[in-house]
Each structure stands twice: as structure tokens, then as C-alpha cells.
VOGU-3710 file (C-alpha; in Angstrom, 3 decimals, decimal comma):
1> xxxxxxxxxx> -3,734/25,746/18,685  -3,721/22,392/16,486  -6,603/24,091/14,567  -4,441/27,460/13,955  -1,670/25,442/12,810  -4,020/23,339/10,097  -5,115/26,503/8,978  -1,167/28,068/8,449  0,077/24,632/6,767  -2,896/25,013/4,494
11> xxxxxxxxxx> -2,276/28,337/3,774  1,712/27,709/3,366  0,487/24,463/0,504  -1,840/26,495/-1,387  -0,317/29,634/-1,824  3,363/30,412/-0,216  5,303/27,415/-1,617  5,949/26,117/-4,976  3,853/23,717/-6,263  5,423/20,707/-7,102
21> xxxxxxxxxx> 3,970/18,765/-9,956  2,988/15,560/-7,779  1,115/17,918/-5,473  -0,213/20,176/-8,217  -4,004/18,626/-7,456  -4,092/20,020/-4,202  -6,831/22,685/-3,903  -9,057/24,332/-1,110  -11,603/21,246/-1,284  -8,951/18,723/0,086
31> xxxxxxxxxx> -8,255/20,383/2,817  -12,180/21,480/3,298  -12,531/17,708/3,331  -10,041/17,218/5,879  -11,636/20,058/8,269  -15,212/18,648/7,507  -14,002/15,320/8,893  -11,931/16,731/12,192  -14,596/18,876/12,564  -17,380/16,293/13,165
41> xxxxxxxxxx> -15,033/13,927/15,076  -15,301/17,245/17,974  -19,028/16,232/18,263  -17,764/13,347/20,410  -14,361/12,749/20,929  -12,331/14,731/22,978  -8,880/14,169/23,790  -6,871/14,886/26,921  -3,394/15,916/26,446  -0,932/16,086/29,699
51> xxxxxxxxxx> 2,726/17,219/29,983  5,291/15,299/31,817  8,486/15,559/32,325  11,286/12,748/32,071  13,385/14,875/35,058  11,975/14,396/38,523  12,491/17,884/39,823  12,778/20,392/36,885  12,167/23,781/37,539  10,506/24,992/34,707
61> xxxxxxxxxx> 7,957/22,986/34,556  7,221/23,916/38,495  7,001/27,517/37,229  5,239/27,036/33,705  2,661/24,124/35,501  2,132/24,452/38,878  1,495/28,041/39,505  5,037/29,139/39,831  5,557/26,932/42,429  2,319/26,215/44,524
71> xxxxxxxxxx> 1,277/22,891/42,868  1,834/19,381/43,622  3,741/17,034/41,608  2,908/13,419/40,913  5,176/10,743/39,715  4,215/7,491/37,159  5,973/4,969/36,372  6,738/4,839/32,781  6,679/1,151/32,316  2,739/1,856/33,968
81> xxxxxxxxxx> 2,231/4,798/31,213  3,779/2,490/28,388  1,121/-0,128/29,082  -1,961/2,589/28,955  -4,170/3,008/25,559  -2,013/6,516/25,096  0,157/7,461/22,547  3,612/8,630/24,191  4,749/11,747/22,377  7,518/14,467/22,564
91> xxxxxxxxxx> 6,309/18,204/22,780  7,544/20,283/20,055  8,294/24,059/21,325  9,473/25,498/17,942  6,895/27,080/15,617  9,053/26,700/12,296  9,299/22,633/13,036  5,325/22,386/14,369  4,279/24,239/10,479  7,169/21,607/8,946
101> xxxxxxxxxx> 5,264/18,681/10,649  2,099/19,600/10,135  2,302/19,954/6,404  4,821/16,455/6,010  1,212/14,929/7,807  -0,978/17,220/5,557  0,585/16,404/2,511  0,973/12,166/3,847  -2,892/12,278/3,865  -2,779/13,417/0,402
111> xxxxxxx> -0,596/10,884/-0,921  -2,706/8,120/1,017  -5,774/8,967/-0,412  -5,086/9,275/-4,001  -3,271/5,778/-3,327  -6,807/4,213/-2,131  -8,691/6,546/-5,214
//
């Protein structure tokens, strides 16, 4: 899914938005570069991504989670979570926002490297 959404803020950059002149540089080999490097990063690190809930008893997740019902839930304590090597992150549900992200962080890279160039 991350991967799809690369691809579509790529796509939206290079051809479906105007480009700006500080952006103008941007081409298919910067963001070949930045799949080249996430793509040998897969070789050996893979991450593990879990959804929690801040609500103790919420239904949805019951019926989106635990197989409509038939799971088992398990409580943390955040202060316990907070003091873990994880980054602690809202989940966004809403397509337009997830592209909007993506290419603010796409376009962030950018601007970082030509800073260190």
C-alpha cells in the first residue's frame, strides 16, 4: 500500500500538477533514486506496523480486527508503549490526505538533498 501510494505521488509531481519553478528539477531519476534506496532497505529490514486504539472497547475495531468479534483484545499501557524504540503514529483513513502527505515528504526529500548537494 505505502509502495502504491509512492508510485501515485510520483505520478501526481511529474505530470498532473504544475510545476513550480523551485521544483522544476524534479524528473523520473529522483524518484528512481528514492525507490532504488527503499528498495534495497526490503533486503533486511522489515517493519511491523500494529493498530491500537485509544478507546478500550470500540466496536469497530472488534469487527474490522478481530474477526467480527471472535478475537481477543489486549491492553498496554501507554506510558509502557511511549518508552519502546517505536514511533507512535496516527492512522490516516482518507486517500486525498495519505497522496497530500506523501508528496509534502516526497518533495521534503527533495529540498534536503539539493541542500546537502
Amino acid at each position: 500500500m505505502g509502495y502504491q501510494l509512492f508510485e501515485q505521488a510520483a505520478t501526481e509531481i511529474l505530470y498532473k500538477r504544475p510545476k513550480q519553478p523551485r521544483f522544476a528539477e524534479i524528473d523520473k531519476n529522483f524518484f528512481d533514486k528514492i525507490d532504488e534506496f527503499f528498495s534495497s532497505l526490503q533486503l533486511y529490514l522489515h517493519p511491523f506496523i500494529a493498530c491500537l486504539t485509544l478507546e478500550g472497547d470500540q466496536l469497530s475495531q472488534w469487527r474490522s480486527y478481530a474477526d467480527d468479534g471472535r478475537g481477543f483484545a489486549i491492553g498496554f499501557r501507554a506510558s509502557a508503549l511511549e518508552k519502546m524504540p517505536v514511533t507512535i503514529l496516527s492512522v490516516e483513513y482518507n486517500p486525498r490526505t495519505q497522496l497530500e502527505e506523501m508528496i509534502i515528504a516526497l518533495i521534503s526529500i527533495y529540498i534536503g538533498n539539493q541542500k546537502e548537494s
